[in-house]
C-alpha positions as CSV (number, residue, x, y, z in Angstrom):
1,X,0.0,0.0,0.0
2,X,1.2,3.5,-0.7
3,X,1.8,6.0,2.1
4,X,-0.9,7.7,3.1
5,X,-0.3,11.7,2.6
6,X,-2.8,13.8,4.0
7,X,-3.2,17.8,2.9
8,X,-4.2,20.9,4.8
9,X,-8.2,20.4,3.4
10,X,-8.0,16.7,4.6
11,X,-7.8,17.4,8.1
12,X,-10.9,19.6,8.8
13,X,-12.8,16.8,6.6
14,X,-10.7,14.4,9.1
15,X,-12.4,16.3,12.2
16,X,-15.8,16.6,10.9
17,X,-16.2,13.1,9.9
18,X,-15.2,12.1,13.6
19,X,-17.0,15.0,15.2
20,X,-20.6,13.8,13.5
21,X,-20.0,10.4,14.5
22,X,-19.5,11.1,18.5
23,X,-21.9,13.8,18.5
24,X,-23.9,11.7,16.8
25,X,-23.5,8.2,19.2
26,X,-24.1,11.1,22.5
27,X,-27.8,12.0,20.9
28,X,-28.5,8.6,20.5
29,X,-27.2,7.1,23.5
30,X,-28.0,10.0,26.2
31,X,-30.8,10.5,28.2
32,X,-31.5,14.5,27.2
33,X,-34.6,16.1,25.4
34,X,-37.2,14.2,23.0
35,X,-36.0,11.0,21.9
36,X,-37.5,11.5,18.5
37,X,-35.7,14.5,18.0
38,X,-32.9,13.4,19.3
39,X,-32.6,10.8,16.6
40,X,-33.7,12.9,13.6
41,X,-30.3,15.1,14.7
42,X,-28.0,12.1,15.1
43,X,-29.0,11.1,11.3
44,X,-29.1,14.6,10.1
45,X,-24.9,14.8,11.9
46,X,-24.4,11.2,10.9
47,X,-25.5,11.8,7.4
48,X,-23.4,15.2,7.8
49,X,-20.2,13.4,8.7
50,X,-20.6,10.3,5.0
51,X,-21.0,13.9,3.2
52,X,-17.3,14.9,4.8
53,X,-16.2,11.8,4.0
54,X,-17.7,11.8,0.8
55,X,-15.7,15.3,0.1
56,X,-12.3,13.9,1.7
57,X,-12.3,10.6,-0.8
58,X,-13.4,13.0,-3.8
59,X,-10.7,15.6,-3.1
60,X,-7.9,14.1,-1.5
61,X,-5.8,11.9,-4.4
62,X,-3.7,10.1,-1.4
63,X,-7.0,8.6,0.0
64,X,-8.0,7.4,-3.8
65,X,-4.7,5.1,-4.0
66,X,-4.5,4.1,-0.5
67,X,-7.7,2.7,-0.2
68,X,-10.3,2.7,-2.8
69,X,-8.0,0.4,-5.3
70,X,-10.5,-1.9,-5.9
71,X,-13.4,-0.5,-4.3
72,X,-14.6,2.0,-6.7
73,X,-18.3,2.1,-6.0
74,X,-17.6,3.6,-2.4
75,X,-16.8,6.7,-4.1
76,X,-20.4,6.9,-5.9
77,X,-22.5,5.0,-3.1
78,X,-21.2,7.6,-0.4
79,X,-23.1,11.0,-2.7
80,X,-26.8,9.3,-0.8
81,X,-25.7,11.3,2.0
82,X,-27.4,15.0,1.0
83,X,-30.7,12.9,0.2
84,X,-30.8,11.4,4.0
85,X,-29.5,14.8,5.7
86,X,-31.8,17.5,4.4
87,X,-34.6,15.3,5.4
88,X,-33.4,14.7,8.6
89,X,-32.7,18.0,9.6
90,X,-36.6,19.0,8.4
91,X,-37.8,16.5,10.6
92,X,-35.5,17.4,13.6
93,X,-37.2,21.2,13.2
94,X,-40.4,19.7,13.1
95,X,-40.1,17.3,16.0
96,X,-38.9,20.3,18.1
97,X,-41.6,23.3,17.4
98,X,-44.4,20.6,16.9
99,X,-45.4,19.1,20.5
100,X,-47.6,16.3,18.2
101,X,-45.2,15.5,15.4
102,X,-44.9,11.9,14.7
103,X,-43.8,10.5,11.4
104,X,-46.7,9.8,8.9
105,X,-47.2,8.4,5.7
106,X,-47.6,12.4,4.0
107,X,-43.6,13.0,5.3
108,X,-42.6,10.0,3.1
109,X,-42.3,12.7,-0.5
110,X,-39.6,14.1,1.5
111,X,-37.6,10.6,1.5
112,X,-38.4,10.1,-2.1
113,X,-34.8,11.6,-3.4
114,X,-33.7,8.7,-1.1
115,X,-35.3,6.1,-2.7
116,X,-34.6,6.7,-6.0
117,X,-31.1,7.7,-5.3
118,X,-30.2,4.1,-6.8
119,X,-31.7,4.8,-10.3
120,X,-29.2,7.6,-10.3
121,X,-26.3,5.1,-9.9
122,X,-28.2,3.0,-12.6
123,X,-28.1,5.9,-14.8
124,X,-24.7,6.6,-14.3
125,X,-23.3,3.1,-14.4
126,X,-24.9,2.9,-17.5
127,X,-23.6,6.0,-19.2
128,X,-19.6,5.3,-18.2
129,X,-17.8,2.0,-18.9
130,X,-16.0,-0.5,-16.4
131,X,-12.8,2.0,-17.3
132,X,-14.7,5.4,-17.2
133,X,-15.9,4.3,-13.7
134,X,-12.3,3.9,-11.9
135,X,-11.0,7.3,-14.2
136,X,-14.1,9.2,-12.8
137,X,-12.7,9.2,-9.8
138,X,-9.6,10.9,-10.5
139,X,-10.3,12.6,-13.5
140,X,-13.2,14.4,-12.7
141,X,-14.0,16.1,-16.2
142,X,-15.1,13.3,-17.1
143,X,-18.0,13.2,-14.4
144,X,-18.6,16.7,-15.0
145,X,-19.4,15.9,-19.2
146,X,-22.1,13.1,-17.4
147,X,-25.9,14.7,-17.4
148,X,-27.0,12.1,-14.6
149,X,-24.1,13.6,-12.6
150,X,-24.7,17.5,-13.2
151,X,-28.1,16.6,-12.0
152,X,-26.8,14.8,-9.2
153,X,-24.8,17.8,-8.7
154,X,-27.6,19.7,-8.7
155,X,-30.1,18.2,-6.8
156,X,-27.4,17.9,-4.2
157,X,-27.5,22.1,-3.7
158,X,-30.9,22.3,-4.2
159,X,-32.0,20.0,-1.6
160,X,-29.5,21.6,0.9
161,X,-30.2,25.4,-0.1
162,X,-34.1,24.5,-0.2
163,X,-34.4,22.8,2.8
164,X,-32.0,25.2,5.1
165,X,-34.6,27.7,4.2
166,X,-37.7,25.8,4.4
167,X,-36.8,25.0,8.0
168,X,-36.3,28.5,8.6
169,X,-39.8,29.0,7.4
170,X,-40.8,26.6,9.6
171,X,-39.1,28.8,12.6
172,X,-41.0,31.8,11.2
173,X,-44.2,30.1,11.3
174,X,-43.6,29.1,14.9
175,X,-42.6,31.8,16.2
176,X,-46.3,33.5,14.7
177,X,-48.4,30.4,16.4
178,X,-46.5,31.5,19.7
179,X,-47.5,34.9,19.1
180,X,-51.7,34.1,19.1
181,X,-50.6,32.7,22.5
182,X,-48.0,34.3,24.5
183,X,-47.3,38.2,25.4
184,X,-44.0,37.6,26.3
185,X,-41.7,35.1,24.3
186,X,-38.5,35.9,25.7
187,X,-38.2,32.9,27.7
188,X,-39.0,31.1,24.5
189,X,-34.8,30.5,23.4
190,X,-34.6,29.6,19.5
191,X,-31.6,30.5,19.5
192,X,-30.0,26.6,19.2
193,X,-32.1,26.0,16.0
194,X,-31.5,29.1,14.6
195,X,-27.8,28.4,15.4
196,X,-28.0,24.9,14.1
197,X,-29.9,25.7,10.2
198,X,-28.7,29.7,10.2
199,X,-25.0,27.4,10.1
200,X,-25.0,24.9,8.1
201,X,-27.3,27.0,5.6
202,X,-24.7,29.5,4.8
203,X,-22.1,26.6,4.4
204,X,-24.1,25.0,2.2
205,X,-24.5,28.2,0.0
206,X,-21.2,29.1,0.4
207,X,-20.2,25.8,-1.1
208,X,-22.7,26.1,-3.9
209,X,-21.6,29.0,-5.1
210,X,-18.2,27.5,-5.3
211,X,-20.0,24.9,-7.8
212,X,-21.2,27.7,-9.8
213,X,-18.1,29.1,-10.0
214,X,-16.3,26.1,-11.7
215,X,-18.8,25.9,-14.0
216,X,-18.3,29.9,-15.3
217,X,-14.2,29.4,-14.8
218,X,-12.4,27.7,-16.4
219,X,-9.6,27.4,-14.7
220,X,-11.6,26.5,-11.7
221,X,-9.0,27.3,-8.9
222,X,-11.6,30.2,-7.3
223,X,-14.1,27.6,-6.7
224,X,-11.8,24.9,-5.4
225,X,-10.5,27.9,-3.0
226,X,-14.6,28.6,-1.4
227,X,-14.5,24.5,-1.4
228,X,-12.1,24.4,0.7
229,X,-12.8,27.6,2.4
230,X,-16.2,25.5,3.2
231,X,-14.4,22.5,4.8
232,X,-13.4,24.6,7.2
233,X,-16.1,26.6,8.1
234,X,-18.0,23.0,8.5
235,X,-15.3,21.9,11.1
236,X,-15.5,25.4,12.4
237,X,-18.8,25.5,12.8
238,X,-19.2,21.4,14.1
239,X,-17.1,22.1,16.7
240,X,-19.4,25.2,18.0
241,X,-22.0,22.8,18.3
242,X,-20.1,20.3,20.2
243,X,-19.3,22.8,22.8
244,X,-22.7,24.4,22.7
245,X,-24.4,21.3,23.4
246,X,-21.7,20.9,26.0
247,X,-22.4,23.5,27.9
248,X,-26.5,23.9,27.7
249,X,-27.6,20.1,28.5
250,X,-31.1,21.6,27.8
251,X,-30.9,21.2,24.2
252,X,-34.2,20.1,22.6
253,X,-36.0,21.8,25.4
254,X,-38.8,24.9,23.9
255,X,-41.8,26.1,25.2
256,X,-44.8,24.0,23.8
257,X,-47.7,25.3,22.1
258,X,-51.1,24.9,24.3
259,X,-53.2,22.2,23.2
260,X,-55.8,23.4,20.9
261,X,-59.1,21.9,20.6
262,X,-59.3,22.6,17.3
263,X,-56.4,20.1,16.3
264,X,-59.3,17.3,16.3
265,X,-62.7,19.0,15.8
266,X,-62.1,21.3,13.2
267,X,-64.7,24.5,14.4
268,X,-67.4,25.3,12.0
269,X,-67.0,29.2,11.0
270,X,-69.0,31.5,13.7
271,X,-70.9,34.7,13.0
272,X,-69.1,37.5,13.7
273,X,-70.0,38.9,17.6
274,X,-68.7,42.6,18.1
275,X,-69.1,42.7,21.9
276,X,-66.1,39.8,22.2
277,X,-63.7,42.4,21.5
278,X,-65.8,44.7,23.5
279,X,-66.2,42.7,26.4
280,X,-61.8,42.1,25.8
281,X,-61.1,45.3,25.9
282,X,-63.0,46.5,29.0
283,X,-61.5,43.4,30.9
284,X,-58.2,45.5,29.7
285,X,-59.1,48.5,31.1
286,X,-60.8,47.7,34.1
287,X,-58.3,44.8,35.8
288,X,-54.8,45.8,33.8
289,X,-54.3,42.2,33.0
290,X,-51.4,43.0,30.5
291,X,-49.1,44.0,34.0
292,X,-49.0,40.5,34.3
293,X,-45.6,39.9,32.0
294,X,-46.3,36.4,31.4
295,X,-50.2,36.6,30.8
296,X,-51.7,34.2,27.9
297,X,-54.5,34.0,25.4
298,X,-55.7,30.8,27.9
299,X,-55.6,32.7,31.0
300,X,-57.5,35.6,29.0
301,X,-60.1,33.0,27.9
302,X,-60.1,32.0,31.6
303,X,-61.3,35.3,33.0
304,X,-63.8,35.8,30.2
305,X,-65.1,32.9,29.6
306,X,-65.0,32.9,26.2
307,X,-63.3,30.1,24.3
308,X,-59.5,30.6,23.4
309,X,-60.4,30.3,19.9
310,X,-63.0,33.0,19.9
311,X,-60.9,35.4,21.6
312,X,-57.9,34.5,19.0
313,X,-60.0,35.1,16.3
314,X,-61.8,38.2,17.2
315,X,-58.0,39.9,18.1
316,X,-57.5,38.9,14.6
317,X,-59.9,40.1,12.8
318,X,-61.3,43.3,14.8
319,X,-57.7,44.5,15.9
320,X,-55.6,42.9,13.3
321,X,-53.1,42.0,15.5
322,X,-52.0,38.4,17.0
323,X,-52.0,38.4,21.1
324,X,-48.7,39.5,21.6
325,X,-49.3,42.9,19.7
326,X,-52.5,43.3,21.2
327,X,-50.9,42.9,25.0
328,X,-48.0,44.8,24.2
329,X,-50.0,48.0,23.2
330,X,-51.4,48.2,26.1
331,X,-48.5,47.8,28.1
332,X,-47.0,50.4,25.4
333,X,-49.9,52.9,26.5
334,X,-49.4,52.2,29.9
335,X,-45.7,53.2,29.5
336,X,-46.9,56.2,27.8
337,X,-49.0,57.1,30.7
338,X,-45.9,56.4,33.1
339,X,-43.8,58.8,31.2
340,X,-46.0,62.0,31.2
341,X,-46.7,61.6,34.8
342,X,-43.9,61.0,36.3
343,X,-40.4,63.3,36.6
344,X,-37.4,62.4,34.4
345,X,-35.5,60.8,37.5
346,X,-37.6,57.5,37.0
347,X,-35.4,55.1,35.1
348,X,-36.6,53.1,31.9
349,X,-36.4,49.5,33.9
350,X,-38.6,50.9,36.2
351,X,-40.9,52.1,33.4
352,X,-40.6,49.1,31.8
353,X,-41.6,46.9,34.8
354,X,-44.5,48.8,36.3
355,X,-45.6,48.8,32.4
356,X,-45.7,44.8,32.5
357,X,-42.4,44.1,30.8
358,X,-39.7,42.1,31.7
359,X,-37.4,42.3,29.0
360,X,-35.7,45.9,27.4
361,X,-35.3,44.8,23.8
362,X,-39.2,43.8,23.8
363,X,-39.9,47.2,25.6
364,X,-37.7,49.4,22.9
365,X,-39.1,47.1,20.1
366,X,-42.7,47.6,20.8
367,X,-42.7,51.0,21.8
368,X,-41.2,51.7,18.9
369,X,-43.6,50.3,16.8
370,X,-47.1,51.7,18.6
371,X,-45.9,54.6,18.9
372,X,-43.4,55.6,16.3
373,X,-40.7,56.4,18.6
374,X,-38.3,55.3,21.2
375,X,-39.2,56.3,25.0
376,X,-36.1,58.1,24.7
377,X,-37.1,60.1,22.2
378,X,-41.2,60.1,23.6
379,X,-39.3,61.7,26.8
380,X,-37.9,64.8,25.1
381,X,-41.0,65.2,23.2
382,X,-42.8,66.0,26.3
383,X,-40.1,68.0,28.2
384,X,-40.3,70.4,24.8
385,X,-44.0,71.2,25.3
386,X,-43.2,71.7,28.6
């Protein structure tokens, strides 16, 4: 056997590939967060690492005559990885923002890339000759002049691309269902998913523009250089979630959405009824229930008595707001109220907190927002017509 040689971009690749597979043994074998989701990450970091590996055997020629002499098909069996990780990774969003999700016959379009992943080596085998197999590997023009493969190849960038942002969708859409529920989503922390797809979604476009680079220059060496530039970034960037999981043991842990009644009896559209919001906003008034800085649309349906769903849908439709907005302008007009009757020696966290917020950014944002201004700026407004 010839001496193995490894490169600078062979040891990130080197790191990664090893890095997936621990972190990927600790999800599976630890007792921490949803099982379910749990496992959907271990494939999605599993599947992560056989794309590394994938990448060190395409790129590194040392590899190629140390150990695939004689086991050519490695080299094209290894490319199902992209069809099992963006999959995963959808499904690990999924299992984490939806308190119900459980795997059903309607997810199974999103394993269909899998499935047919082996009539792409079909196609391929087919195209290339016994010979042109083993000088694909090293030659790789002659992959590149292969339609199967440039449709491999793109596929491969579109499923990442497309499915990095579909699960930030899915994050936006959450975030708007907590919204209809909470008045205060600070202790709501996102941040670990938005970490996780916000990551690997700018590697993975980082490394497809690379491929559209070699495909407008010829001489290639600018896309080989973001290639590589990406190899690192992944082991950058794998070993940030290593010591982030590390050091929050919480992870998997978020705030579940109330159950809704709705889920199984789907409501039969109600006539509209003014005096809901009527009856909402004198409760406002009259007890201050927004002071309360974790208040909810279920303890507001609570007090009323009116169903959840109702009240949801009347703040919808009369105030065109979700219950967040709606709570936070009336803990904006309280802050108003503060401001023009107290002197300029009361601080903003007081404000704030007799207002019925607990967190500043939330206080600045919303302020801002009902009232076109910063409380800063709300403050010298009033000293002036003093």
């Amino acid at each position: 056997m010839d001496k193995l040689v490894l490169s600078f971009n062979d040891i990130p690749l080197i790191l990664v590939i090893f890095q997936s597979l621990l972190f990927s043994i600790l999800l599976l074998t630890a007792n921490l967060g949803r099982r379910q989701a749990n496992f959907f990450l271990a494939m999605f970091l599993l599947a992560i690492g056989i794309d590394a590996f994938d990448s060190l055997i395409y790129w590194s020629p040392s590899i190629k005559v140390a150990y695939l002499d004689g086991a050519v098909h490695i080299f094209y069996w290894l490319k199902f990885s992209v069809y099992l990780a963006a999959p995963m990774l959808f499904f690990y969003v999924k299992s984490m923002i939806d308190p119900d999700f459980k795997l059903h016959w309607r997810y199974a379009v999103h394993m269909l890339p899998l499935l047919v992943f082996p009539l792409f080596i079909i196609g391929l085998y087919t195209s290339l000759t016994p010979e042109e197999r083993v000088l694909g590997i090293t030659q790789f023009g002659l992959l590149y002049k292969e339609p199967v493969f440039q449709m491999h190849l793109w596929m491969r960038h579109f499923l990442y691309v497309g499915y990095g942002i579909g699960c930030f969708y899915l994050l936006f859409q959450y975030k708007n269902r907590l919204k209809q529920h909470y008045s205060n989503l600070e202790n709501i922390d996102m941040f670990w998913l938005q970490m996780l797809i916000g990551g690997f979604l700018m590697i993975w476009v980082w490394v497809f523009i690379s491929y559209l680079l070699t495909l407008v220059n010829s001489s290639q060496w600018i896309g080989n250089l973001i290639g590589i530039s990406g190899n690192i970034f992944s082991f950058v960037f794998v070993n940030a979630l290593v010591l982030y999981s590390m050091a929050h043991a919480t992870i998997g842990y978020r705030k579940v959405l109330p159950a809704e009644e709705e889920k199984s009896n789907p409501p039969e559209p109600e006539k509209y009824d003014p005096l809901i919001m009527t009856k909402l906003n004198q409760l406002m008034k009259d007890k201050e229930l927004y002071l309360d800085p974790e208040f909810t649309l279920e303890q507001l349906a609570e007090i009323s008595e009116i169903p959840v769903r109702k009240i949801s849908a009347a703040i919808n439709r009369d105030a065109g707001q979700n219950f967040f907005d709606y709570i936070n302008s009336y803990r904006v007009q309280k802050a108003a109220s503060i401001l023009a009757s107290r002197n300029n020696k009361t601080s903003m966290l007081d404000v704030m907190a007799d207002a019925g917020f607990n967190s500043k950014s939330t206080f600045y944002r919303a302020f801002k927002k009902f009232m076109d201004m910063t409380p800063t700026d709300y403050v010298d407004q009033l000293n002036r017509k003093i």
